[in-house]
DRENRO-153999 format. One record per residue (C-alpha): z, x, y. Coordinates in Angstrom, 1 decimal. Layout:
BEGIN
w:Z	u:X	v:Y
...
***
This chain:
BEGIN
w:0.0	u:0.0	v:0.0
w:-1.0	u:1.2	v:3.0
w:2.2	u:3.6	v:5.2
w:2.0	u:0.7	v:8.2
w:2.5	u:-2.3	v:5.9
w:5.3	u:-0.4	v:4.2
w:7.0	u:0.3	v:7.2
w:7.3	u:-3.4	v:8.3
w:8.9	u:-4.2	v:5.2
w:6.2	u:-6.5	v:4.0
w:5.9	u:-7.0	v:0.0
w:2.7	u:-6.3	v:-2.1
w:1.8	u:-9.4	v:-3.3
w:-1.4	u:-9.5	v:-6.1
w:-1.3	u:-13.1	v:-6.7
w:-2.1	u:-15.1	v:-3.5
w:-6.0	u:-15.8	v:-3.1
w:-7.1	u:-14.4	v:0.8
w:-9.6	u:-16.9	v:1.8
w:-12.5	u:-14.7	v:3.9
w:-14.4	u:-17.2	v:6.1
w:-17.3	u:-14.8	v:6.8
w:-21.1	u:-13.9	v:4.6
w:-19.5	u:-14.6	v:1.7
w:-18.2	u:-12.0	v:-1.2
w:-20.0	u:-9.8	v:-3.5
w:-18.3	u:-10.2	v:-7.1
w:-20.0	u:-7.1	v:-8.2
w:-18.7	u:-5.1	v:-5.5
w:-16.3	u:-2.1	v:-7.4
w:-13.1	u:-2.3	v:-4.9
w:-13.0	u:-6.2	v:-5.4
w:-14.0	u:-6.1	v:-9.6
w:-12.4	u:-9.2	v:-11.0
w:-10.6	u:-10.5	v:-8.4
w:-13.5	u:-12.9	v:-6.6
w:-12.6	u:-16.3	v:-7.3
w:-14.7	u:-19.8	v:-7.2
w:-15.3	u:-20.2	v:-3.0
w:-17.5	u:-22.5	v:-1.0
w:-20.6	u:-22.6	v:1.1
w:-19.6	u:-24.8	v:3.8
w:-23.4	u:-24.2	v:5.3
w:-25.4	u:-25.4	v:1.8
w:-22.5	u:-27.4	v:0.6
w:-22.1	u:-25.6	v:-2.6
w:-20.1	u:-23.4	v:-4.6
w:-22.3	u:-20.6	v:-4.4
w:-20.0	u:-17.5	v:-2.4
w:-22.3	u:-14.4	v:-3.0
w:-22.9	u:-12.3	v:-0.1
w:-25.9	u:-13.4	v:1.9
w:-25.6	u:-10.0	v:4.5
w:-22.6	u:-7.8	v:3.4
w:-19.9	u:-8.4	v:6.2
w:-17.9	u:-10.3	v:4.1
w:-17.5	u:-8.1	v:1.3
w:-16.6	u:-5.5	v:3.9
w:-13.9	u:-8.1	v:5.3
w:-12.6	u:-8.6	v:1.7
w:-12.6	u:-5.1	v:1.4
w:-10.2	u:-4.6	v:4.1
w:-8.3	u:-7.7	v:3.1
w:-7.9	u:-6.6	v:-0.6
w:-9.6	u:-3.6	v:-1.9
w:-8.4	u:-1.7	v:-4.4
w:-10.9	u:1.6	v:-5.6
w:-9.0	u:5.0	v:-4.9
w:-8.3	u:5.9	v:-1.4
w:-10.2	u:2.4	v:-0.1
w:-7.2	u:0.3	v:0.2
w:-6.9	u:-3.2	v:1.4
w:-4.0	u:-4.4	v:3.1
w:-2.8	u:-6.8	v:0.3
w:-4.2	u:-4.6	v:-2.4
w:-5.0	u:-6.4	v:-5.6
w:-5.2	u:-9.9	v:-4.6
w:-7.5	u:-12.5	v:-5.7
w:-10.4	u:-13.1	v:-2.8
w:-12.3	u:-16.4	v:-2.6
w:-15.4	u:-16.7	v:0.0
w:-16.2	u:-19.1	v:2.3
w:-19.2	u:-19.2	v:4.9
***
């Protein structure tokens, strides 16, 4: 976890879904492997959440990646998209 979050005192959790309300996610992407859950397309009304330009995984990646030294904040938490 990163030193900042540590130093507030804040817990790890790994088992509250982050919501990203961006592109949508990537499921393939390495730092996110596993953990994209069933999200929404608000624009097509469907449940199709890939990543239609990349910002969102990037997002999610800040939210809750987990591949060597790229760590998210809540490292190890499910993601779900949303765009």
């Amino acid at each position: 976890m990163p030193d900042a979050v540590n130093a507030l005192g804040v817990p790890a959790t790994e088992t509250a879904p982050i919501a990203i309300l961006d592109t949508g996610i990537d499921p393939t992407t390495t730092e996110l492997a596993g953990r994209v859950v069933p999200g929404w397309d608000a624009l097509g009304n469907t449940e199709d959440g890939d990543d239609v330009d990349g910002h969102g995984t990037q997002v999610a990646g800040i939210a809750a990646g987990a591949l060597g030294k790229v760590q998210g904040v809540s490292i190890g938490s499910p993601v779900m998209p949303v765009r």
